[in-house]
NUDRENKOL-285274 format. One record per residue: residue number from 1; residue in three letters; x, y, z of N, C-alpha, C, O, CB in turn. Coordinates in Angstrom, 1 decimal, m for minus. Glycine has a CB too. Layout:
<nodes>
NODE   nr  rest     n_u     n_v     n_w    ca_u    ca_v    ca_w     c_u     c_v     c_w     o_u     o_v     o_w    cb_u    cb_v    cb_w
NODE  NUM   ala       X       Y       Z       X       Y       Z       X       Y       Z       X       Y       Z       X       Y       Z
...
</nodes>
This chain:
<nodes>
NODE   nr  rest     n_u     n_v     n_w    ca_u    ca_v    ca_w     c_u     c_v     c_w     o_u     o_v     o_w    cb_u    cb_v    cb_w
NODE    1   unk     9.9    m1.3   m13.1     9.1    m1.0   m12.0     9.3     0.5   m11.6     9.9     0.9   m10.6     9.4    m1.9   m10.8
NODE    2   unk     8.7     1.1   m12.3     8.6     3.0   m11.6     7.8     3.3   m10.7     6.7     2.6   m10.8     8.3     4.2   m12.5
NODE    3   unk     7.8     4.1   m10.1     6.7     4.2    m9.0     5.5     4.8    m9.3     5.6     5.8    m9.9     7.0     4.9    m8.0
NODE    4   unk     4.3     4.5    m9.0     3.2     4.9    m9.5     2.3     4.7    m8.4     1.1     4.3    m8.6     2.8     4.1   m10.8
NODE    5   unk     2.8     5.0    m6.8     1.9     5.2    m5.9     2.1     6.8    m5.4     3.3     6.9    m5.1     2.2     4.0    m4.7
NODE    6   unk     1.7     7.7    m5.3     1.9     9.0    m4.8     1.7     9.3    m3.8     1.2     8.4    m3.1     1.4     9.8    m5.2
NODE    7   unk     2.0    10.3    m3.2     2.6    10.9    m1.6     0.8    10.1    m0.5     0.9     9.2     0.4     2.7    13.6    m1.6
NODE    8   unk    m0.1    10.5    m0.7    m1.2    10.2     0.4    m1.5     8.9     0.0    m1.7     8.3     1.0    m2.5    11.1     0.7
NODE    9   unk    m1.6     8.3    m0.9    m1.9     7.2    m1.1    m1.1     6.6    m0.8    m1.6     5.5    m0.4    m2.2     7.0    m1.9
NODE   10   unk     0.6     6.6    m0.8     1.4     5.9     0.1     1.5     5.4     1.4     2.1     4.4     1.9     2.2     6.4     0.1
NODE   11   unk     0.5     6.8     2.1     0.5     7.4     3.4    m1.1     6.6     4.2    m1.3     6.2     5.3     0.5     9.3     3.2
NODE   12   unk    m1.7     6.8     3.1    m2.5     5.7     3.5    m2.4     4.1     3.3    m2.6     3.2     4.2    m3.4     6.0     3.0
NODE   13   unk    m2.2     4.0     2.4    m1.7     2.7     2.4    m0.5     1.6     3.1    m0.4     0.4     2.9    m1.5     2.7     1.5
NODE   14   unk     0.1     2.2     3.6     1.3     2.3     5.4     0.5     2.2     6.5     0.8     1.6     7.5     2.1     4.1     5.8
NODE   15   unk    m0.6     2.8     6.4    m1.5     3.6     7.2    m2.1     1.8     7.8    m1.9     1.0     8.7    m3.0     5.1     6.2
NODE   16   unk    m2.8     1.9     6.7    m4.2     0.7     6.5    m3.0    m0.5     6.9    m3.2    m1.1     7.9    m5.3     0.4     4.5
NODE   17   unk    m2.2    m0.7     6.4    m1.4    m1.8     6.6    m0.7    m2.1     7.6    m0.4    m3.3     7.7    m0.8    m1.8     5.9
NODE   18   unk    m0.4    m1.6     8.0     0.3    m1.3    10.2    m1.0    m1.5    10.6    m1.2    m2.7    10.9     1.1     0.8    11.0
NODE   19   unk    m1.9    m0.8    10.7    m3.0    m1.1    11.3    m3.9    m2.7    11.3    m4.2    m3.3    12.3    m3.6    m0.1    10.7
NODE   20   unk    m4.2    m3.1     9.9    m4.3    m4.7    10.1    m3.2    m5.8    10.9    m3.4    m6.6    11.8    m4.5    m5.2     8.6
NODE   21   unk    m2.4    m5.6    10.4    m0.9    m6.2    11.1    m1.3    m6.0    12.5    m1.6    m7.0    13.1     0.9    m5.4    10.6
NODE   22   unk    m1.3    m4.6    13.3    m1.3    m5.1    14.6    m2.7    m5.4    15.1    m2.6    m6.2    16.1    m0.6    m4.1    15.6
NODE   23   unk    m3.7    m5.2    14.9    m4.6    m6.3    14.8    m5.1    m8.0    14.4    m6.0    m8.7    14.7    m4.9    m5.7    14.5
NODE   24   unk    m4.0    m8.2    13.8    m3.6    m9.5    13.7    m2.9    m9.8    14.7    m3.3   m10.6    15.5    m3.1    m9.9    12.6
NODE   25   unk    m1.8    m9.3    14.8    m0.6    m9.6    16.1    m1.5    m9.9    17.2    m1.4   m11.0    17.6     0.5    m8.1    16.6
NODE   26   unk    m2.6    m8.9    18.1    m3.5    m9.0    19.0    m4.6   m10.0    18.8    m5.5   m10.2    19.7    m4.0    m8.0    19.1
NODE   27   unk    m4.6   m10.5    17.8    m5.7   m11.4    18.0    m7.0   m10.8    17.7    m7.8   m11.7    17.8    m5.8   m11.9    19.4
NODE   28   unk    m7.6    m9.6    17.3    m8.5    m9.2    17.3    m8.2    m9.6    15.4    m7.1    m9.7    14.7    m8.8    m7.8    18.1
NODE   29   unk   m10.2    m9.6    15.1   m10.3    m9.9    13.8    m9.9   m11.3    13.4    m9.8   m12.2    14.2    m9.6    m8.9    13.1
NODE   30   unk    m9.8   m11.4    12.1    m9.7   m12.8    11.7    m8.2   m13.0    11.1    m7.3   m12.2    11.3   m10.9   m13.3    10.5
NODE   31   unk    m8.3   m13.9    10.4    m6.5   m14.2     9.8    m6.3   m13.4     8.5    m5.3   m13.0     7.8    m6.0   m16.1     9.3
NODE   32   unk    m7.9   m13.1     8.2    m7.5   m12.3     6.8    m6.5   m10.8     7.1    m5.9   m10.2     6.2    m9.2   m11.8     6.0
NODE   33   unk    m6.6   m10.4     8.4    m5.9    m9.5     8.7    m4.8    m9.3     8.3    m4.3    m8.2     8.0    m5.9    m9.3     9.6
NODE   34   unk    m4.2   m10.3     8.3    m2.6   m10.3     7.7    m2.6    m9.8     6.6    m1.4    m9.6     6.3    m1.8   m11.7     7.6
NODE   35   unk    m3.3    m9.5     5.7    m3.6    m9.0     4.5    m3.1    m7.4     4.3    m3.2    m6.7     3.3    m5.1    m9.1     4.3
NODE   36   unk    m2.6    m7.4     5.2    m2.4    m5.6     5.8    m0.6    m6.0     5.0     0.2    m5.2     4.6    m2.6    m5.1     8.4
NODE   37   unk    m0.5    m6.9     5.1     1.2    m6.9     4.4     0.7    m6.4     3.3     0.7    m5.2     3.6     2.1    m8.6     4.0
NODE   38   unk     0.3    m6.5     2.3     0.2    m6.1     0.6     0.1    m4.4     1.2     1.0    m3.7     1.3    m1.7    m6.8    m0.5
NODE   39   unk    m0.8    m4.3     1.5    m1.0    m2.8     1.3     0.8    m1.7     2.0     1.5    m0.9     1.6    m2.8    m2.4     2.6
NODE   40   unk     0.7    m2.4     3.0     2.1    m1.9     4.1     3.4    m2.0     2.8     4.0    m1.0     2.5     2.5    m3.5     5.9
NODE   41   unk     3.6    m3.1     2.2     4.4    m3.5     1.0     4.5    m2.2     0.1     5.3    m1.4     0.4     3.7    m4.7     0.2
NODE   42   unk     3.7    m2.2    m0.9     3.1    m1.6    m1.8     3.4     0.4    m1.3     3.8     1.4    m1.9     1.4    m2.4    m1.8
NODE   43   unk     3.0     0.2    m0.1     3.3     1.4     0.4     4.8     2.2     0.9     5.1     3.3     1.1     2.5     1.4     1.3
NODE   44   unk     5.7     0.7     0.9     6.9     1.3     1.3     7.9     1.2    m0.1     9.0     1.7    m0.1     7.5     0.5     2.6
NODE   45   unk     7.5     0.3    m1.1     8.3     0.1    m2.4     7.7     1.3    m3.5     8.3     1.7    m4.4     8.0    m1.6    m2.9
NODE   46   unk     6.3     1.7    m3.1     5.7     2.9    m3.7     5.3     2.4    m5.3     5.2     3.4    m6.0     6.8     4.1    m3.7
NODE   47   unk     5.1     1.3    m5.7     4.5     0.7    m7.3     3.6    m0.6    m6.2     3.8    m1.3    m5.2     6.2    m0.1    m8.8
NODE   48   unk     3.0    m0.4    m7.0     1.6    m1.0    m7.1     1.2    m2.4    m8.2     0.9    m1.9    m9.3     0.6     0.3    m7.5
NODE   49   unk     1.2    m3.5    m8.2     1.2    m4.1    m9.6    m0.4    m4.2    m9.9    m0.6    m4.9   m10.9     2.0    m5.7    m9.7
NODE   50   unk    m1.3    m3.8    m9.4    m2.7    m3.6    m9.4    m2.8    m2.5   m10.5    m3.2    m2.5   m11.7    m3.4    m3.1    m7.8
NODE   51   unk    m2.3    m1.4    m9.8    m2.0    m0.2   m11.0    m1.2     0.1   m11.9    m1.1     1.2   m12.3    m1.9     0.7   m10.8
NODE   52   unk    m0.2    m1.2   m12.5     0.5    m1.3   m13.6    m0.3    m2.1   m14.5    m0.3    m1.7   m15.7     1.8    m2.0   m13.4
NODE   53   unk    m1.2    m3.2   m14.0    m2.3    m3.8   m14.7    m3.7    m2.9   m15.5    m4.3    m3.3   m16.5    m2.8    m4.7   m13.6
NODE   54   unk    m4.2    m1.5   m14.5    m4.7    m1.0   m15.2    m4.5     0.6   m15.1    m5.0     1.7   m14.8    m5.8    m1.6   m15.1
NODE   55   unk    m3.6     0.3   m15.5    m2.9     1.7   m16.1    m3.1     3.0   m15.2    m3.3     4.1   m15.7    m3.7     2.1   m17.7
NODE   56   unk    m3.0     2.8   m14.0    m3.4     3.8   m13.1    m1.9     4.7   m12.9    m0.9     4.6   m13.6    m4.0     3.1   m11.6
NODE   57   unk    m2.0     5.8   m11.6    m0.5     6.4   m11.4    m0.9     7.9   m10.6    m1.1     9.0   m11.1     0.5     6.7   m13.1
NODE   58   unk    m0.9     7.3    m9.4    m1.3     8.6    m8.3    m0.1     9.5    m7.8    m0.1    10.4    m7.0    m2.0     8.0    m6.7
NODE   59   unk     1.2     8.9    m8.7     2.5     9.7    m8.3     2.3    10.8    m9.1     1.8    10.6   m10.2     4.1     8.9    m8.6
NODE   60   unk     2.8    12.3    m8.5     2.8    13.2    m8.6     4.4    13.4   m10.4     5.5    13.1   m10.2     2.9    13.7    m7.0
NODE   61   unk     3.9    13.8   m11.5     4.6    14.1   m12.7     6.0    15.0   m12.3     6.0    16.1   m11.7     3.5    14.9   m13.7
NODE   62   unk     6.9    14.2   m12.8     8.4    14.8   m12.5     8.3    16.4   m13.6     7.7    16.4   m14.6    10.0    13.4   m13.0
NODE   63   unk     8.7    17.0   m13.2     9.3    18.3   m14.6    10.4    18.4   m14.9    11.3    18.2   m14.0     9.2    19.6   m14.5
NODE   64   unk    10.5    18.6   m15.8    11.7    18.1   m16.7    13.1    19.4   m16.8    14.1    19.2   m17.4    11.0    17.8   m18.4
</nodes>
């Protein structure tokens, strides 16, 4: 599992995911809101299994 989420896409995806969560917490919206876990997840472990499936990788290339 290497990381293959990069800096704003992390940042959004934290983002989007706090944000459904406390809209679920409030009651506003539906239950699908809780759905904001995956993204909130994904954003703090930084790998994606969406983009291990198709070969994606918005992390910025180490130099050697």
């Amino acid at each position: 599992m290497s990381a293959n989420v990069g800096g704003i896409d992390k940042i959004l995806r934290i983002v989007a995911g706090l944000i459904l969560i406390v809209l679920a917490i409030m009651g506003i919206g539906t239950p699908w809101t809780w759905i904001g876990v995956v993204p909130l997840a994904t954003g703090l472990m930084g790998w994606c299994p969406a983009y291990s499936l198709f070969g994606l990788n918005t992390c910025p290339m180490k130099k050697a």
